[in-house]
N, C-alpha and C positions, 0 to 999 in steps of 0.2 A: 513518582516512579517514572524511569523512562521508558517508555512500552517499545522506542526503538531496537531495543536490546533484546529483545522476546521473539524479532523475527530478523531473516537472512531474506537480503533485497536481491535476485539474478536476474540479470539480462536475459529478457526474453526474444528479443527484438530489434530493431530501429524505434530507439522511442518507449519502449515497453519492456515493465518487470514484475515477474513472478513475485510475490509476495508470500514466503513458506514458514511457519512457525518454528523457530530455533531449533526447538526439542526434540517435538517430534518430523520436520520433515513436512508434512501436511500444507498441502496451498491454504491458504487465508486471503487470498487475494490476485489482484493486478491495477501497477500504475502503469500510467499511460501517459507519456507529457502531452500537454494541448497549447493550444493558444493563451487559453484562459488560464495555465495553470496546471497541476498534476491530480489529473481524475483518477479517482478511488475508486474498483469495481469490487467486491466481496467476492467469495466462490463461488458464487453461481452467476458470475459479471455484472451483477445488479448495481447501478453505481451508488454511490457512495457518498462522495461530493469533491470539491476540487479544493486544491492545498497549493499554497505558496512554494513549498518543497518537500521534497520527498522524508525530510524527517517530520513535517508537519502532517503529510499524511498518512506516514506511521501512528504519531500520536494524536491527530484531530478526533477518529474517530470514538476515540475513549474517552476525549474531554466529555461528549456528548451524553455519553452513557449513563 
């Protein structure tokens, strides 16, 4: 499955996007570009961990799961 497809990536920012669930609308997140890489915060900004790209960090965190 691609989980990328399940959410809508918006410019939040310089550097930072909303991460909102397709269907309904609802935040599920925020990336952030870094140095390191693209940090993954959840809804409540608790990070998440950092991704090569922003579609890795769409679906990294589900490999985990």
């Amino acid at each position: 499955m691609n989980y990328g497809q399940l959410f809508s990536v918006i410019k939040a920012g310089p550097a930072v996007w909303e991460v909102r669930h397709e269907v309904t609308d609802e935040l599920a997140g925020i990336i952030q570009r870094t140095p390191r890489g693209f940090l993954v915060r959840n809804d409540q900004t608790q990070p998440i961990g950092s991704f090569d790209s922003i579609t890795s960090a769409l679906e990294g965190p589900y490999e985990v799961a």
